[in-house]
C-alpha positions as CSV (number, residue, x, y, z in Angstrom):
1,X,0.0,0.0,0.0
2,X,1.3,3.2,-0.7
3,X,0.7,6.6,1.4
4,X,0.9,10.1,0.4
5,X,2.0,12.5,2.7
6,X,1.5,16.4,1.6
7,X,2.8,19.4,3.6
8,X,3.6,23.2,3.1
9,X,0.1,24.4,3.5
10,X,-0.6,27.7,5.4
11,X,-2.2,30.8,5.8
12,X,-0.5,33.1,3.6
13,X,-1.6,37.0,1.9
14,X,-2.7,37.8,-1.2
15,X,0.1,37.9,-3.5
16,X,2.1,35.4,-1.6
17,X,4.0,32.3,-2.4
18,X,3.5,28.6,-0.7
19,X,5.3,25.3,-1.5
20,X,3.4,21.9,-1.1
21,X,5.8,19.0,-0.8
22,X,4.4,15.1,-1.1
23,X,5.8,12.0,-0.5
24,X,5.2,9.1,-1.2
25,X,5.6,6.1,1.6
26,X,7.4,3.9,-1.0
27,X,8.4,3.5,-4.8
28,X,5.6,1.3,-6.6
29,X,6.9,-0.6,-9.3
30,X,5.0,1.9,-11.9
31,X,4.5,5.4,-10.9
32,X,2.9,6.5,-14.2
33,X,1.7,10.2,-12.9
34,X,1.5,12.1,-9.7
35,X,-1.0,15.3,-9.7
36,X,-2.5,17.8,-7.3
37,X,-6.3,18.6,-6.6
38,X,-7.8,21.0,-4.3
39,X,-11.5,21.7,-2.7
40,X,-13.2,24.7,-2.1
41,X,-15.3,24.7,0.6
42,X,-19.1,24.1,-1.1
43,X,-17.2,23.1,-4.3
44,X,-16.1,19.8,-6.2
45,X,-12.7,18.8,-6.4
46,X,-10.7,20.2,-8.9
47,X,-7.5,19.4,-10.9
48,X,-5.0,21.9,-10.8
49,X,-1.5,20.1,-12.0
50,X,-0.1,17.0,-13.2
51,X,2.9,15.8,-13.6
52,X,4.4,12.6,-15.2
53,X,6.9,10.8,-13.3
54,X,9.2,8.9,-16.4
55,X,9.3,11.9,-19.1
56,X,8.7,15.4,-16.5
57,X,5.4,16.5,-18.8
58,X,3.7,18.8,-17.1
59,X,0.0,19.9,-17.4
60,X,-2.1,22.3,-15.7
61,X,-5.1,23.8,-15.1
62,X,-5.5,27.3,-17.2
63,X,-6.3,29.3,-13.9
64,X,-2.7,28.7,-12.6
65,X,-0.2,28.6,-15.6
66,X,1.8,30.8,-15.4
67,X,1.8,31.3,-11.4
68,X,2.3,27.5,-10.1
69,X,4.8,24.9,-11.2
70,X,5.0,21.3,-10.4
71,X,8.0,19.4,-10.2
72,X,9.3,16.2,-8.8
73,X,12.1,14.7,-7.2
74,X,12.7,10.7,-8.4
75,X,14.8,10.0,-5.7
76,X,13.1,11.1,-2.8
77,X,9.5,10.0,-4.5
78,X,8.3,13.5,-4.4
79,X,6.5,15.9,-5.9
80,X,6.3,19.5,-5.0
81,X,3.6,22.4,-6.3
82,X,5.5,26.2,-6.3
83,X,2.5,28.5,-6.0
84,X,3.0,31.9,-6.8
85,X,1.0,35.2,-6.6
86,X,-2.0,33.2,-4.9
87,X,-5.4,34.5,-5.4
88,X,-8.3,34.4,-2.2
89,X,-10.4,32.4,-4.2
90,X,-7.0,29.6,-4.3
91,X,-8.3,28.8,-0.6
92,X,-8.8,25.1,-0.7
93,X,-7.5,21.9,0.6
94,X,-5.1,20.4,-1.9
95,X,-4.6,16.8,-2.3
96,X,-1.8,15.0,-3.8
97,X,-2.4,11.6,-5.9
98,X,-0.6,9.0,-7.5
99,X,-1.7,7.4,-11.0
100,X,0.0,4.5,-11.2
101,X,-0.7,3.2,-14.8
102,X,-2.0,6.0,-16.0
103,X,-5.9,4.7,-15.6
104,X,-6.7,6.9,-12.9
105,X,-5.7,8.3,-9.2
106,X,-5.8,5.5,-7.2
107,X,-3.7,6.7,-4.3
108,X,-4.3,10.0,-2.5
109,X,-3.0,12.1,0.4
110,X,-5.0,13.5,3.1
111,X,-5.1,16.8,2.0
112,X,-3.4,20.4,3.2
113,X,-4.9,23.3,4.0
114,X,-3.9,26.4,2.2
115,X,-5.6,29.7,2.8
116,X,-5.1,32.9,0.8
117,X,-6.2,35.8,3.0
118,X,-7.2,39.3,1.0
């Protein structure tokens, strides 16, 4: 079984930066993609950025290009999400997950609070 652990969340301003860090508990033999989601309070979960874990393709959500980037670390079985310039409305929970044949999320983390305050 593999666990995701996320941290970095935090109350931050308007305008500010935060850096979410996960890890994962242990390398599964295939570790097609690893992605982070957040939730609004009153609102579905939404995906913000993906990234794959062979090649380093990135994708993201057209809200946050150009403000967050997501990146990974192969060695420590990480993956991070810069966010930059955060926006009030950014105030979420954001989950980490692990795709590990690129079928779906199967694996997620229990979720970091962030909150943007204006």
């Amino acid at each position: 079984q593999v666990q995701l652990v996320e941290s970095g969340g935090g109350l931050v301003q308007a305008g500010g930066s935060l850096r979410l860090s996960c890890a994962a508990s242990r390398h599964t033999f295939s570790m097609y993609r690893m992605g982070w989601f957040r939730q609004a309070p009153g609102k579905e979960r939404e995906f913000v950025a993906s990234i794959t874990w062979s090649g380093g393709r990135t994708y993201y959500v057209d809200s946050v290009k150009g403000r967050f980037t997501i990146s990974r670390d192969s060695a420590k079985n990480t993956v991070y999400l810069q966010m930059n310039s955060l926006k009030p409305e950014e105030t979420a929970v954001y989950y980490c997950a692990l795709d590990p044949s690129g079928t779906g999320y199967d694996y997620w983390g229990q979720g970091t609070q962030v909150t943007v305050s204006s």
